[in-house]
C-alpha positions in Angstrom: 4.4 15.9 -17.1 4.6 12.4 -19.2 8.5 12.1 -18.1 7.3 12.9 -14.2 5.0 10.3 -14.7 7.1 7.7 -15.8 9.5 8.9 -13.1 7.2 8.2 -10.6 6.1 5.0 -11.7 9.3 4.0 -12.3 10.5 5.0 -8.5 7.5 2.9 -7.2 8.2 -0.1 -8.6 11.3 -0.1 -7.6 10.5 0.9 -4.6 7.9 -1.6 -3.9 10.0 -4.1 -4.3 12.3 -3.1 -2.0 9.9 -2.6 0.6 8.8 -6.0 0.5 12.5 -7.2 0.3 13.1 -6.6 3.9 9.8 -8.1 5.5 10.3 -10.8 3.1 13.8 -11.7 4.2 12.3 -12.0 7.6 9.5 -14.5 6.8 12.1 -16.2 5.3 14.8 -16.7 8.1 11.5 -17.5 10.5 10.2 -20.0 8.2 13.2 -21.4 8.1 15.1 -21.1 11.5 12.2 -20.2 13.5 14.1 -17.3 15.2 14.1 -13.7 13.9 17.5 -13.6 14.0 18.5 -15.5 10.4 16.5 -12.8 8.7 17.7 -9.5 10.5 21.2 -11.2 9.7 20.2 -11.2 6.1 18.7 -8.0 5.8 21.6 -6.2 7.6 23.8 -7.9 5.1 21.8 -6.5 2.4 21.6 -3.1 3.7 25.0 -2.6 5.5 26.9 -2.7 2.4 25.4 0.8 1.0 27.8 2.8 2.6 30.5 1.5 0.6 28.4 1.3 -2.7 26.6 5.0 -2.3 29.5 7.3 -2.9 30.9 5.1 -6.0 27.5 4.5 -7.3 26.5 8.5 -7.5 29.7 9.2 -8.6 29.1 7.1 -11.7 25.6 8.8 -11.9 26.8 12.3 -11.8 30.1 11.4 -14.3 27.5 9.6 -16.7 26.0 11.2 -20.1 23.0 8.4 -19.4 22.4 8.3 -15.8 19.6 6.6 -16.8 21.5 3.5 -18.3 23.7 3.4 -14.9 20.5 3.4 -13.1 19.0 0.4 -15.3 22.0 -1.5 -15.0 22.2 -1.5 -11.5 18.4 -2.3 -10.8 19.1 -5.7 -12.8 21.9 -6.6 -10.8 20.1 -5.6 -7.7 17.1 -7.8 -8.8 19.2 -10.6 -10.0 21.1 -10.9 -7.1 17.8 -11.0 -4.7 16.3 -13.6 -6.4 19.8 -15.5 -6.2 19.5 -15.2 -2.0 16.3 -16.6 -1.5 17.3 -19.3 -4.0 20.5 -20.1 -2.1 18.9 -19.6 1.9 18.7 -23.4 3.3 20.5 -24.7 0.1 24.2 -23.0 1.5 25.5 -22.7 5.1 23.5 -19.0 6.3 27.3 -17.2 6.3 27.6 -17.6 2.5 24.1 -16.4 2.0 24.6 -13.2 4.3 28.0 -12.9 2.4 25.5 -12.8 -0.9 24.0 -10.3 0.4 26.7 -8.0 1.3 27.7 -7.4 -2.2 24.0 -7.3 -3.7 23.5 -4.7 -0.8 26.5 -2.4 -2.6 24.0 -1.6 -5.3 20.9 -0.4 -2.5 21.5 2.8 -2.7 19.9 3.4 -6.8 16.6 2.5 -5.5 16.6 5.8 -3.3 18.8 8.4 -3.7 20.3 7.6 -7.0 16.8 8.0 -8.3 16.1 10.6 -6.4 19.3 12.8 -7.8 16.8 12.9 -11.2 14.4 14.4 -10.4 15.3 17.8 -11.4 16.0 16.4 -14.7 12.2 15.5 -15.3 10.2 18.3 -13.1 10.4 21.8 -13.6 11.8 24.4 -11.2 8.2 25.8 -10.6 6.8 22.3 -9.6 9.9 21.2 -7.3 8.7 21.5 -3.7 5.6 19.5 -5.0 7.5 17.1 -6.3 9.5 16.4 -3.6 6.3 15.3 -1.5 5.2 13.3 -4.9 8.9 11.7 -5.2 8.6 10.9 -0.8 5.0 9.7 -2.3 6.3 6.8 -3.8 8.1 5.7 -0.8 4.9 6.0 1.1 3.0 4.1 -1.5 6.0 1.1 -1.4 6.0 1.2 2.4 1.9 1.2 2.3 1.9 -1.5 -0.3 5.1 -4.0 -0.1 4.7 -5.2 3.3 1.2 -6.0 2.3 2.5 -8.3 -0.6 5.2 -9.7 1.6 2.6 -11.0 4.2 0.0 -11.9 1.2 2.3 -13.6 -1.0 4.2 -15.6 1.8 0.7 -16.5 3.6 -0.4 -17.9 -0.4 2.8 -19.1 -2.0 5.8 -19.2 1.2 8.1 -16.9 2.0 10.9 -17.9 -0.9 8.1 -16.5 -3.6 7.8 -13.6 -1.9 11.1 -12.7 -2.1 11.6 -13.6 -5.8 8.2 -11.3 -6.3 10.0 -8.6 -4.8 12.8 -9.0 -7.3 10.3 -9.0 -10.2 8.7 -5.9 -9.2 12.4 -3.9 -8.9 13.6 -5.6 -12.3 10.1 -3.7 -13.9 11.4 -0.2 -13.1 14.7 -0.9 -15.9 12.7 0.4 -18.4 11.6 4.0 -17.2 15.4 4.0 -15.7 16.2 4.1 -19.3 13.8 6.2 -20.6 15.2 8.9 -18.2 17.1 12.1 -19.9 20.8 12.6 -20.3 22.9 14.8 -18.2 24.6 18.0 -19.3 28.3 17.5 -20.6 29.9 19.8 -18.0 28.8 17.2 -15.9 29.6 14.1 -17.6 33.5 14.4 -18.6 36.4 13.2 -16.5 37.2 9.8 -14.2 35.6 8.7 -11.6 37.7 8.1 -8.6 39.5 11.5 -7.9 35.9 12.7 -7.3 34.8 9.6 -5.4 34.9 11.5 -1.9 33.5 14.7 -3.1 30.1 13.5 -2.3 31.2 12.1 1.0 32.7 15.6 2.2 29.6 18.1 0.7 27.5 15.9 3.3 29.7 15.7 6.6 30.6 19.9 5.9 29.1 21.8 8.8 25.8 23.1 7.9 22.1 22.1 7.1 22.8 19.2 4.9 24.9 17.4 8.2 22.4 18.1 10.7 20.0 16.7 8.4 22.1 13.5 7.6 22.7 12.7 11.3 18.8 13.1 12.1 17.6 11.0 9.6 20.5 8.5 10.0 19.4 8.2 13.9 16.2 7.9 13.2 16.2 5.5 10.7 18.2 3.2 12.7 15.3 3.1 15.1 13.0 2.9 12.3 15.1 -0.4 11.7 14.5 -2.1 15.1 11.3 -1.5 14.1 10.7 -3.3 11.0 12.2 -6.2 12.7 10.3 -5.9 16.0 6.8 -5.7 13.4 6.5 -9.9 13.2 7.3 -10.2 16.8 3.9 -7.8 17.3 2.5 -9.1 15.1 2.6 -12.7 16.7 2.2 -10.7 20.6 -1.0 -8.8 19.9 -2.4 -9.3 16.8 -2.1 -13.6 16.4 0.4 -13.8 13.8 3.7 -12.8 12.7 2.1 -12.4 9.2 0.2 -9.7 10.4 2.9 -7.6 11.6 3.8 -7.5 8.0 0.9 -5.8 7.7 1.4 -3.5 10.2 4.1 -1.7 8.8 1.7 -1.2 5.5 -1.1 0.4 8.3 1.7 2.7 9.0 2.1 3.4 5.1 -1.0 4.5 4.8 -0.3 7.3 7.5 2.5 8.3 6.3 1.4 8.6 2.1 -1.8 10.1 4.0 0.6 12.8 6.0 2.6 13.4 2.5 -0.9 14.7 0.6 -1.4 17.1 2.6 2.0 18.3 2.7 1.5 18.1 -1.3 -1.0 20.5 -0.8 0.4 23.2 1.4 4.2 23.2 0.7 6.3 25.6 2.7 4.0 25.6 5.6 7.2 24.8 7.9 10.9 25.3 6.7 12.0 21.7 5.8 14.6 21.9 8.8 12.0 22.6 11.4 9.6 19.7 9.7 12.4 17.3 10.1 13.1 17.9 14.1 9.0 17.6 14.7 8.9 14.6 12.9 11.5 12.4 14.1 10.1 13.6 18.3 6.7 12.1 16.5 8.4 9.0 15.8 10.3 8.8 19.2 6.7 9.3 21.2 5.3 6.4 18.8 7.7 3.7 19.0 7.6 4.9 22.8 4.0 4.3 22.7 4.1 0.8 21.0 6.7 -0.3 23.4 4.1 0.2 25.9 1.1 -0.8 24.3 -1.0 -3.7 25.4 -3.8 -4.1 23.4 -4.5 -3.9 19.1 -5.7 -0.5 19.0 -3.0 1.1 21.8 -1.0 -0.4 19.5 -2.1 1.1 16.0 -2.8 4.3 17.5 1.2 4.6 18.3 2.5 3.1 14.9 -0.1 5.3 13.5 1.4 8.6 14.6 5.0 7.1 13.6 3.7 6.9 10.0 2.3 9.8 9.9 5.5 11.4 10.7 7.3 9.1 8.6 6.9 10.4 5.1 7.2 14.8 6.2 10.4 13.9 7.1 11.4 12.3 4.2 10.3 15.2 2.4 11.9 17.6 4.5 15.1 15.5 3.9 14.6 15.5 -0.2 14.2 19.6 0.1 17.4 20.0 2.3 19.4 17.8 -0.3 17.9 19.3 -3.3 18.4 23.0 -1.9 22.2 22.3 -0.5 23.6 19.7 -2.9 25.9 21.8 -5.9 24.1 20.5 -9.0 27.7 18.7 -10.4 27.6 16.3 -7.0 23.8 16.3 -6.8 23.8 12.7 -7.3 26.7 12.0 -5.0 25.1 13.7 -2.2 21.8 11.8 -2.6 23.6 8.3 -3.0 26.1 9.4 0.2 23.1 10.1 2.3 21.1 7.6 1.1 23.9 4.9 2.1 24.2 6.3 5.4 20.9 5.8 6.1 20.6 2.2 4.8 23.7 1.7 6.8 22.2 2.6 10.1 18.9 0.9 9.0 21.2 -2.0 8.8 22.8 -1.6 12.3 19.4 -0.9 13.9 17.7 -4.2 12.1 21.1 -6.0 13.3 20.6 -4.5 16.9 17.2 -5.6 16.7 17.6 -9.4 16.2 19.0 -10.7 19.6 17.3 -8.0 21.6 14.2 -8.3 20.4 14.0 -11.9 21.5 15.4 -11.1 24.8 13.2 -8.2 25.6 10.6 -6.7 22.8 9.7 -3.3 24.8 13.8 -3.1 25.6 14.1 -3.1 21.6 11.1 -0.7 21.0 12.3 1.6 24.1 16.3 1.5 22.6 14.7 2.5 19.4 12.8 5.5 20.3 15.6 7.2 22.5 17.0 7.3 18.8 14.2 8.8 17.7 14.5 11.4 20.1 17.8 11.4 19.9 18.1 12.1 16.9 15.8 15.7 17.2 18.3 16.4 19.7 21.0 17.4 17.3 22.3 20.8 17.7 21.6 23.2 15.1 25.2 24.6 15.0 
């Protein structure tokens, strides 16, 4: 139980931190450009690079003797290179700080599904469909509580210290990256490029694990346009884009809400079924919010995308865990994971110039992905 814990407190940090990245990027490019579209430029740079950096990254995790160490590593250089862009944003022509981004953005993919691929390394078999909620937890706790610091620590200090607090916080998770246990020697022998693409073909080969990776790929995307559309709310309905930060840390609270009581009553519906309700949830909330005109229209609709936020990411973890062979587990989870910070990325790009053309056109494009995406055929 001790390692578990560590795990978990580990993967919020972490997670925290990378939470408030992205809300923090766009303070940043608004305080400084006074357009939305310097930070979603930033924050796709720093999220569009994963699918490049997931498969090599899990293929050092599952080729490693000391995941652990790979992990810490790459959480320092991830930190370190954070704090790096929002020293260099208005001191270097926006291209070259985007271009920064980029190559930090290669290491994204640790802070979810690298860490993830451990878990079955700290909690026992018996314990495994309760700790995927747990493990989904700490995403809903980062979500609930990094948004929050964003909008706190920019409203206090600006939005260049919030950005180097949410370096701090991922650079604090080294340490129980370390302390995490070694991997079996069957696993950890041979080079890592000949099975560089083993990951990347176990997750497009027909079956669960694909369906699952194009639903949560859609949906994320439209999750994306979200996150960037939150300041523009914020400032429409609510009298300050500060306060959109917040509302993507009311939609936390839904979602780590949702996730107890899934803790509670695992296996109540098969992961693949909890995925497709959840993602028609978050299509019928985004819907909602692109037609809201008052506050609580509004939290009502981002309140049922929450909620239906953190099942699915559950569901997701079981699918992996139950499909991945355990010599590519971390492979898989990296793969995935980059995928789905790529089409965050694309979404958040998408999101920039529509958004300030047309904020319910950008709510509206993201829930037909939503929907879209719990449209997939099962075969």
């Amino acid at each position: 139980m001790r390692d578990v814990m560590r795990y978990l407190g580990g993967a919020t940090a972490a997670r925290t931190g990378d939470e408030m990245s992205g809300p923090a990027l766009l303070l940043l490019g608004v305080a400084l450009t006074g357009e939305a579209v310097a930070g979603s430029a930033l924050l796709a740079g720093l999220t569009g690079a994963a699918a490049v950096g997931g498969p090599l990254v899990g293929a050092l995790l599952d080729r490693s003797r000391r995941p652990g160490r790979v992990l810490a590593w790459a959480l320092g250089g991830y930190a370190a290179g954070f704090a790096l862009i929002a020293l260099a944003l208005g001191r270097v022509p926006l291209p070259w700080a985007v271009g920064a981004a980029v190559a930090v953005g290669l290491l994204g993919p640790v802070l979810s599904g690298g860490w993830t691929a451990q878990l079955p390394r700290v909690a026992p078999a018996r314990w495994r469909a309760r700790a995927d909620a747990w493990d989904a937890m700490t995403f809903g706790a980062a979500s609930l509580l990094g948004p929050a610091l964003a909008g706190v620590v920019a409203a206090g200090a600006g939005a260049g210290a919030a950005v180097v607090a949410a370096a701090v916080l991922i650079a604090l998770a080294v340490p129980a990256a370390l302390a995490l246990p070694g991997a079996p020697a069957a696993h950890a022998a041979g080079p890592v490029l000949p099975g560089l693409w083993e990951g990347v073909r176990a997750v497009f080969a027909p079956g669960a694990l694909r369906r699952a990776t194009a639903s949560s790929s859609l949906s994320i995307a439209g999750t994306g346009m979200l996150v960037v559309c939150a300041p523009l709310l914020g400032s429409r309905l609510l009298g300050g884009a500060e306060q959109g930060a917040l509302l993507l840390s009311g939609m936390a609270v839904c979602s780590l809400a949702a996730n107890l009581l899934l803790a509670r009553r695992p296996g109540a519906l098969s992961p693949d079924a909890l995925l497709r309700v959840c993602v028609c949830v978050q299509g019928l909330g985004t819907a909602g919010a692109a037609l809201a005109a008052s506050p609580p229209a509004l939290l009502v609709c981002l309140a049922l995308v929450g909620a239906a936020e953190g099942p699915q990411l559950t569901a997701l973890f079981a699918i992996r865990h139950r499909e991945a062979p355990d010599r590519l587990r971390a492979r898989v989870f990296t793969t995935g994971a980059s995928l789905k910070i790529s089409a965050f990325a694309a979404g958040a790009a998408l999101a920039g110039p529509l958004a300030q053309v047309s904020l319910p056109a950008c709510l509206g494009a993201a829930a037909a992905l939503h929907l879209a995406a719990a449209l997939i055929p099962h075969r």
